[in-house]
N, C-alpha and C positions, 0 to 999 in steps of 0.2 A: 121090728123097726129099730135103726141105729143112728139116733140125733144127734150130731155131731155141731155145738154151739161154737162159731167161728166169731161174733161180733156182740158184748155184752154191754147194756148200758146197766148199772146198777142204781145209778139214781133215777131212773125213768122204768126200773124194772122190765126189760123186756131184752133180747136176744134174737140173733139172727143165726140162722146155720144153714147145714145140708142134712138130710137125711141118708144115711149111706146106701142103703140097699137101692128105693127108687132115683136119688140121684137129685131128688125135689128141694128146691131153697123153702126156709121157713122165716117165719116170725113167731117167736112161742112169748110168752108171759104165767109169771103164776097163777092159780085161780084156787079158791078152797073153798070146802063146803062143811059142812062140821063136824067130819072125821077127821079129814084130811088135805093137806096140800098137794098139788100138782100139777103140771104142766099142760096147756092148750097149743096147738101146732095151726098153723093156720099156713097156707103153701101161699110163695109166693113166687114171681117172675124172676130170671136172674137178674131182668135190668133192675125192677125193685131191690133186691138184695143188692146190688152194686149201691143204688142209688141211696138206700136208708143207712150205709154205713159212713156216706157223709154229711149227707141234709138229715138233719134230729128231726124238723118241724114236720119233712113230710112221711118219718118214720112212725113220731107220734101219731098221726096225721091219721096213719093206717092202722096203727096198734088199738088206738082210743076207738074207733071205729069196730075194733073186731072187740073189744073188751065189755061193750056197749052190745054186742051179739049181732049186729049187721051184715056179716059177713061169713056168717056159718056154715055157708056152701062150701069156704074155701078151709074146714076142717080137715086136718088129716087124718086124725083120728076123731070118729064122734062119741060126746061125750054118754056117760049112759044115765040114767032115771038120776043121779041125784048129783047133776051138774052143780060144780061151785059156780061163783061169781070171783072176778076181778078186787085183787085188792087195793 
């Protein structure tokens, strides 16, 4: 898989992109567990992706939401036995 991060908030930690190969919009964020740092991908719609790269509240909205694990359906990749958490 090739994640290609188009839309970056740095103070709110989280990122929007495309995945190149399937063509899927994301929302990713970092998460670490106590080896290591790394990235969670959570797929999102292209209106979302349009929409989160203007409205902040209803991107946090949905980040806080998946960071929170609500939303782990919409993983792109799954995480394995020794999932981080959100920082």
């Amino acid at each position: 898989m090739e994640f290609r991060d188009i839309y970056f908030n740095r103070e709110e930690r989280f990122s929007l992109g495309i995945e190149e190969t399937s063509g899927k919009f994301y929302a990713s964020f970092p998460v670490r567990n106590d080896m290591i740092e790394y990235e969670e991908y959570y797929e999102i719609s292209r209106a979302q992706f349009d929409l989160f790269q203007t409205d902040l509240n209803a991107a946090l909205a949905f980040v806080n939401r998946c960071r929170r694990r609500e939303l782990d359906e919409l993983l792109i990749q799954k995480p394995g036995s020794r999932r981080g958490s959100a920082n």
